[in-house]
C-alpha positions as CSV (number, residue, x, y, z in Angstrom):
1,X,112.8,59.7,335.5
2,X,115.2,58.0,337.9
3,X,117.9,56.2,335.6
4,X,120.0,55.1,339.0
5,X,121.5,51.5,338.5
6,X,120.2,48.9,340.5
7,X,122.0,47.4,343.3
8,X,123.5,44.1,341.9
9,X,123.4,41.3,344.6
10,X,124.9,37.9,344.6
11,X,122.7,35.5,346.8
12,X,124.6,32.6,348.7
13,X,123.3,29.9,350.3
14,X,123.4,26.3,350.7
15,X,119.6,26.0,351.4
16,X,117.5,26.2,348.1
17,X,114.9,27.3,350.2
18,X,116.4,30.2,352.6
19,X,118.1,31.3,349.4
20,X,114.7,31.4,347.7
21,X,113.2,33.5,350.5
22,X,116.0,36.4,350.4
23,X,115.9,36.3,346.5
24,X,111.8,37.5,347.1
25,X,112.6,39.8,349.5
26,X,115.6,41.2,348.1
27,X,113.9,41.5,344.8
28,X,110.6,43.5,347.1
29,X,112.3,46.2,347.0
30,X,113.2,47.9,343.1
31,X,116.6,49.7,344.2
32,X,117.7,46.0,344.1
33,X,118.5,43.3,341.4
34,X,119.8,39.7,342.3
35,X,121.6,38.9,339.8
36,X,123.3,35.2,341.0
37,X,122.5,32.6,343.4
38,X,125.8,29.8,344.7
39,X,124.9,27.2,347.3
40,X,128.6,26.3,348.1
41,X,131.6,28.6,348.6
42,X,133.8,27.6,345.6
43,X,130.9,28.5,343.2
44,X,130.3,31.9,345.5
45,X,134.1,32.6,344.4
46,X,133.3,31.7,341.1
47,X,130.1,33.7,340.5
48,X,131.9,37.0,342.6
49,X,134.8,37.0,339.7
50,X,132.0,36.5,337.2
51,X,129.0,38.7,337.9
52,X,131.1,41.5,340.1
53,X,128.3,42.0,342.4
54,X,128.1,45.3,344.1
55,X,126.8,43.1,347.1
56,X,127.1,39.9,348.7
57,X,125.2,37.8,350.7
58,X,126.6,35.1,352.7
59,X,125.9,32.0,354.7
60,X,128.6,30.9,356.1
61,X,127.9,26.7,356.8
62,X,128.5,26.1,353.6
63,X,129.9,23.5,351.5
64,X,133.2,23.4,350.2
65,X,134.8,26.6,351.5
66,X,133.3,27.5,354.8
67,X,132.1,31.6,354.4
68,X,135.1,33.1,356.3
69,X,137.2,31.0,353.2
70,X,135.2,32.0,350.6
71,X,135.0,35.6,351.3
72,X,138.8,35.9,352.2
73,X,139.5,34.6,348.5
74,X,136.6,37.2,347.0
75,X,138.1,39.6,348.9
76,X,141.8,39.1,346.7
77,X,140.2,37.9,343.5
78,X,136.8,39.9,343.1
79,X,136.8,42.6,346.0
80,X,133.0,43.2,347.1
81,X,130.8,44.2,350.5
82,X,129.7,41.1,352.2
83,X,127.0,40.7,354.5
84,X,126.9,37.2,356.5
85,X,123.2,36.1,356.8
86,X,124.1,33.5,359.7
87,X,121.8,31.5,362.3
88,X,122.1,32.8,365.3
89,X,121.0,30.3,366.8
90,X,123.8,27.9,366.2
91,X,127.5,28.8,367.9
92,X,129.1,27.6,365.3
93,X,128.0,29.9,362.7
94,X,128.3,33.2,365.4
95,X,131.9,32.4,365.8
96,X,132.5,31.7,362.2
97,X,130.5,35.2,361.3
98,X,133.5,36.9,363.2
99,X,136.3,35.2,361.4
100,X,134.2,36.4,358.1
101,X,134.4,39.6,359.3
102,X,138.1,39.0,360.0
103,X,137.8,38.3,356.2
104,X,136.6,40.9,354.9
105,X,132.5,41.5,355.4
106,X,130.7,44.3,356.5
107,X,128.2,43.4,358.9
108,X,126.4,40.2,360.5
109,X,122.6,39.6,360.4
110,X,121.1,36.9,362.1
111,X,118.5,34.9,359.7
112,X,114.7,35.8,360.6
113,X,113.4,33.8,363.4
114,X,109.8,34.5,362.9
115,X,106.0,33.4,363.3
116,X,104.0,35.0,360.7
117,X,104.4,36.2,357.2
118,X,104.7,39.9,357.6
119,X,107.4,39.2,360.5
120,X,109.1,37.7,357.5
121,X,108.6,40.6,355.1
122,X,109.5,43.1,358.0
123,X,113.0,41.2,358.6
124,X,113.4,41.4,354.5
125,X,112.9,45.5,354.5
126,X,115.4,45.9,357.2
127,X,118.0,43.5,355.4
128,X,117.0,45.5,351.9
129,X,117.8,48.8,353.7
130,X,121.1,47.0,355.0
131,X,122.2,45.7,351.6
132,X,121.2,49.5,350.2
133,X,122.9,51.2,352.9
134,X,126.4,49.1,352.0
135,X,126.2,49.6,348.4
136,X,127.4,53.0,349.2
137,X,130.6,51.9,351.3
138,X,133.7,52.2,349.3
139,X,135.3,48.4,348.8
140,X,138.4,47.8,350.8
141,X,140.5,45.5,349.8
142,X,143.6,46.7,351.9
143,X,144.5,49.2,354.4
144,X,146.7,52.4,354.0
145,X,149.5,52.9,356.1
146,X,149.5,55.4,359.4
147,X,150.9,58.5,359.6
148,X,152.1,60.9,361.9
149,X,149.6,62.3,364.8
150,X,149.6,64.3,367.9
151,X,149.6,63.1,371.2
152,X,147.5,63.2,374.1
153,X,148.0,66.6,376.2
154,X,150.8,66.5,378.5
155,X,149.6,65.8,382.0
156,X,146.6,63.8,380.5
157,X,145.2,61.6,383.2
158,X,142.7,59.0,381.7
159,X,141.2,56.5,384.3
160,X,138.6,54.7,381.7
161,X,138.4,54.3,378.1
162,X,134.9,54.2,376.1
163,X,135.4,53.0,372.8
164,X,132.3,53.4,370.2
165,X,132.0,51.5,366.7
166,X,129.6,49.9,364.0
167,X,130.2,48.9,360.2
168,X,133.9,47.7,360.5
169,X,134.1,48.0,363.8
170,X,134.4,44.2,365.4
171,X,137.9,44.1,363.3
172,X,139.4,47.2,364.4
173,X,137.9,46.2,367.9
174,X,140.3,43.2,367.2
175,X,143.3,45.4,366.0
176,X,142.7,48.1,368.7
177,X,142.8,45.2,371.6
178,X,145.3,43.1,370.3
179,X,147.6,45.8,370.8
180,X,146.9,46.8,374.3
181,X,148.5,44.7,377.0
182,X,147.2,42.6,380.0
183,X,148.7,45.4,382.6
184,X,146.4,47.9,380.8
185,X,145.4,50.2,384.0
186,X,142.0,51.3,383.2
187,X,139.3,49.3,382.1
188,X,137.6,49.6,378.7
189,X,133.9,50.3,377.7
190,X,132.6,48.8,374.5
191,X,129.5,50.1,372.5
192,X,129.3,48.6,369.5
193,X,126.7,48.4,367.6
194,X,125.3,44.5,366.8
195,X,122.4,42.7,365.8
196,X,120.9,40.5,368.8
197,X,122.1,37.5,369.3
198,X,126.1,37.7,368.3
199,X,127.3,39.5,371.2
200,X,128.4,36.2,373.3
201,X,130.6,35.2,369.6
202,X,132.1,38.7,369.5
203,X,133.5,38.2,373.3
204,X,134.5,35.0,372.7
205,X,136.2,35.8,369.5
206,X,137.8,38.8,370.8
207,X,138.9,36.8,373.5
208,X,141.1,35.1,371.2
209,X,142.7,38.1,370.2
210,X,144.0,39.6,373.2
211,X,145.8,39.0,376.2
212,X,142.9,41.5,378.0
213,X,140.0,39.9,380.1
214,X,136.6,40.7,377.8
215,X,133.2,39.6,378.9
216,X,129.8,41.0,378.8
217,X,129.3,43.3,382.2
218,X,127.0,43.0,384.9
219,X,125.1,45.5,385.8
220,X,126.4,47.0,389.3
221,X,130.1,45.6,389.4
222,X,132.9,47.5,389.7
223,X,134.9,48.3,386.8
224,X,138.4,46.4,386.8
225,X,141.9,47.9,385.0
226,X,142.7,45.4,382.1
227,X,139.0,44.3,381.2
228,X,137.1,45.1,377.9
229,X,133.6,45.2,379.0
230,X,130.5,45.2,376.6
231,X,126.5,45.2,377.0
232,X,124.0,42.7,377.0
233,X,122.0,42.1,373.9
234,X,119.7,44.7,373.3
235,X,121.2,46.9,376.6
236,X,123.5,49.7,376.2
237,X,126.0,50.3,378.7
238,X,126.9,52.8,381.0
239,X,128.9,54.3,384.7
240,X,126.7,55.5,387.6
241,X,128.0,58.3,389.2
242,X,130.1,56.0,391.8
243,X,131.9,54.7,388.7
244,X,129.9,51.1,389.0
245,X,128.8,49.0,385.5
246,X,125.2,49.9,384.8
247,X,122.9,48.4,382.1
248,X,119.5,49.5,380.8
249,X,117.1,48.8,378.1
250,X,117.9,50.7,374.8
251,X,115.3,52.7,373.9
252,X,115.7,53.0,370.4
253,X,118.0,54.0,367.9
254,X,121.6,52.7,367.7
255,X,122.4,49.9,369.8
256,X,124.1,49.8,372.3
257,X,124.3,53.7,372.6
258,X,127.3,55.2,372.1
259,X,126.7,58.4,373.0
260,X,124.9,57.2,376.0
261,X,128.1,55.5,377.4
262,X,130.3,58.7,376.8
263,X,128.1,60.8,378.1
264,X,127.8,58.7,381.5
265,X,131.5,58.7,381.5
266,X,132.5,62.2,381.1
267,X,129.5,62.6,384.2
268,X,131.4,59.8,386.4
269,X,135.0,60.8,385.7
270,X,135.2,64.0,384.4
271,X,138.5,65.1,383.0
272,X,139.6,61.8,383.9
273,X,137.5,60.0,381.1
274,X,138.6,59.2,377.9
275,X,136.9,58.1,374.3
276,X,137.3,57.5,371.2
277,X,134.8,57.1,368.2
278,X,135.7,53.6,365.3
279,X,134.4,53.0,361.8
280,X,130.7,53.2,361.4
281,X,127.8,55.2,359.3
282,X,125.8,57.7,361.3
283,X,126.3,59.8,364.0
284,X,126.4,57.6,367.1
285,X,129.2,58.4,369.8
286,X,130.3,62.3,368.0
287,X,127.9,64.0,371.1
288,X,129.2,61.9,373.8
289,X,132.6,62.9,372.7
290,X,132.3,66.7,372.7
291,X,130.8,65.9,376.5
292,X,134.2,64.1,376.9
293,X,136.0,66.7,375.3
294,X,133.8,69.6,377.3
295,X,134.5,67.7,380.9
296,X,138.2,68.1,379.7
297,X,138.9,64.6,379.1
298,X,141.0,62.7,376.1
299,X,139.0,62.2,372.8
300,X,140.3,60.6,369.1
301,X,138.7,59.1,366.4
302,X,139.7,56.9,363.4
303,X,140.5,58.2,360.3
304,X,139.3,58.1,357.0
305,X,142.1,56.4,355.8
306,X,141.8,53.2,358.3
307,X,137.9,53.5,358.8
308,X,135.6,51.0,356.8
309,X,133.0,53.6,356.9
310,X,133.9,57.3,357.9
311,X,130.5,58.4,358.8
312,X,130.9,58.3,362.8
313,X,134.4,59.4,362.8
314,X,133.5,61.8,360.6
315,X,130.7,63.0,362.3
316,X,133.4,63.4,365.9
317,X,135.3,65.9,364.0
318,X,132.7,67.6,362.2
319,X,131.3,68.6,366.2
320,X,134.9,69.5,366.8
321,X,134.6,66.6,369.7
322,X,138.3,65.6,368.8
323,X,141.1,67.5,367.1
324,X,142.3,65.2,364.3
325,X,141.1,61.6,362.8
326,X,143.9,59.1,364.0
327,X,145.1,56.1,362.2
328,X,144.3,52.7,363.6
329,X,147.3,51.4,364.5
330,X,148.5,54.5,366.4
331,X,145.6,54.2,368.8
332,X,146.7,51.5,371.2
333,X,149.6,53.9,371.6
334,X,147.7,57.1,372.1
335,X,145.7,55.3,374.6
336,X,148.6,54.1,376.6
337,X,149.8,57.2,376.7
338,X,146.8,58.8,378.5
339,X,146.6,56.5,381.2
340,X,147.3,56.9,385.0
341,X,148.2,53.5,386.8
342,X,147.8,55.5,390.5
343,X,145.0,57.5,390.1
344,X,142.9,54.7,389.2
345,X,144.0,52.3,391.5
346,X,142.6,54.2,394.3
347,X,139.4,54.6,392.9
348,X,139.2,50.5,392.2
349,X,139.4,50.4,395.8
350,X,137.0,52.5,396.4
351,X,138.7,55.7,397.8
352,X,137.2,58.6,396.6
353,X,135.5,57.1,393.2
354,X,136.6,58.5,390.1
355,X,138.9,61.4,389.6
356,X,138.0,64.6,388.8
């Protein structure tokens, strides 16, 4: 007899009816109980101190406190994983979902755009299986301190940088590039994974953040020093063997790939390549680190300390792709550190392609 508690969720939404739809299909499946419904943010707050939901829902138009407001005062008051239920379809809410995430939530999950009923129920088991997946991620309410770690080999020469996340990850993405400055001399490579539809808000939020150029990339162009580049919805991204941006259909699983962008760097630029695997459940980016690590290029991960979720990071060290888990805030550093200007100023010019 299985005696497991069910997931408590608090439901919040401004629209009677969108909130009556996810109470049905929350309530579909039996791992899950709703156990509250707010249709402004103040009462959200209110009912999160109340009913100490193990997870949250959340809209983020809302009345009253906006979401990003209303989940930063859950987040001191009644600590809890959030996951914004936004329209994609309108830029306000994709740029506010970031801030949320700024906030405090989890993930972002674009409200069902869909035709037919069993499109509906479809979109309803996949949020289910999200809200059951979070219900296992410890609640974070602050984040520990860093500690010491080891630097990159002496003589490390890195001339591009893949960087790999999912749950947690567009706020350490935030962190990470906040920190690294405009004159970075290699360009960075961003999978991380997203729901269609909120990869323009991420850029543009990011943006915000950091004195680096970031845009989405196009698929031939040359890779620049001092861009962040990321993947078209629904693409993953990836370096031909001339070193050029390169986009393709993902074909499944995680998206965009992570280990698909490592690999295809460690193939372009060898011992020359670095990467480094953020906060996220699964397994996504551990292999293309060990192919890093195997071409003798530079690999880290996050640690458990400063990770939302340590199942990637995790995962890195578990392959032995990377030596130690390395706090958040001593990344930027380590990253700088392995950097060449020269060497990857010729092959921006096209002299030779990517080091060896």
């Amino acid at each position: 007899m299985n005696t497991r508690r069910a997931i408590r969720v608090l439901v919040v939404d401004d629209s009677p009816t969108m909130a009556n739809t996810l109470t049905a299909l929350l309530t579909e499946d039996p791992r899950i109980e709703v156990v509250g419904r707010a249709g402004d943010g103040n009462r959200a707050v209110q009912l999160a101190r109340l009913l100490r939901p193990d997870v949250i829902t959340m809209d983020l138009l809302l009345p009253g406190l906006d979401g990003p407001a209303a989940i930063a005062a859950i987040m001191s008051q009644a600590p809890a994983r959030v996951l914004v239920v936004s329209a994609v379809a309108e830029e306000r809410g994709v740029d506010l979902g970031f801030q949320a995430m700024s906030a405090g939530a989890l993930e972002l999950i674009g409200k069902p755009n869909v035709t037919n009923l069993e499109e509906l129920r479809r979109w309803g088991r996949d949020l289910a299986h999200s809200v059951c997946l979070m219900a296992e991620v410890p609640v974070i309410s602050r984040r520990a301190r860093a500690g010491s770690v080891t630097p990159p080999p002496t003589g490390a020469r890195v001339d591009v940088f893949g960087v790999v996340a999912s749950t947690g990850g567009p706020p350490a993405l935030a962190d990470l590039l906040s920190k690294l400055p405009k004159d970075l001399p290699v360009p960075l490579l961003v999978a991380q994974h997203i729901t269609v539809g909120f990869t323009q808000g991420m850029v543009r939020w990011l943006s915000q953040v950091t004195s680096l150029a970031v845009d989405v990339a196009r698929d031939g162009e040359r890779l620049e020093p001092g861009r962040v580049y990321f993947p078209l919805d629904g693409h993953d991204l990836l370096v031909d063997a001339g070193g050029m941006a390169r986009l393709q259909r993902s074909r499944g699983g995680p998206c965009p790939n992570g280990d698909v962008l490592l690999a295809s760097l460690a193939s372009a630029f060898g011992r020359r390549s670095g990467g480094v695997v953020l906060t996220g459940m699964g397994e996504d980016g551990a292999r293309g680190l060990l192919t890093i690590r195997n071409a003798g290029g530079v690999t880290f991960s996050q640690d458990e300390a400063t990770s939302v979720v340590y199942g990637m990071p995790r995962a890195a060290l578990e392959l032995r792709a990377t030596d130690q888990g390395v706090p958040l805030s001593a990344l930027p550093e380590l990253i700088l550190q392995s950097c060449t200007p020269q060497s990857y100023r010729v092959n921006a010019r096209g002299e030779g392609g990517p080091g060896r």
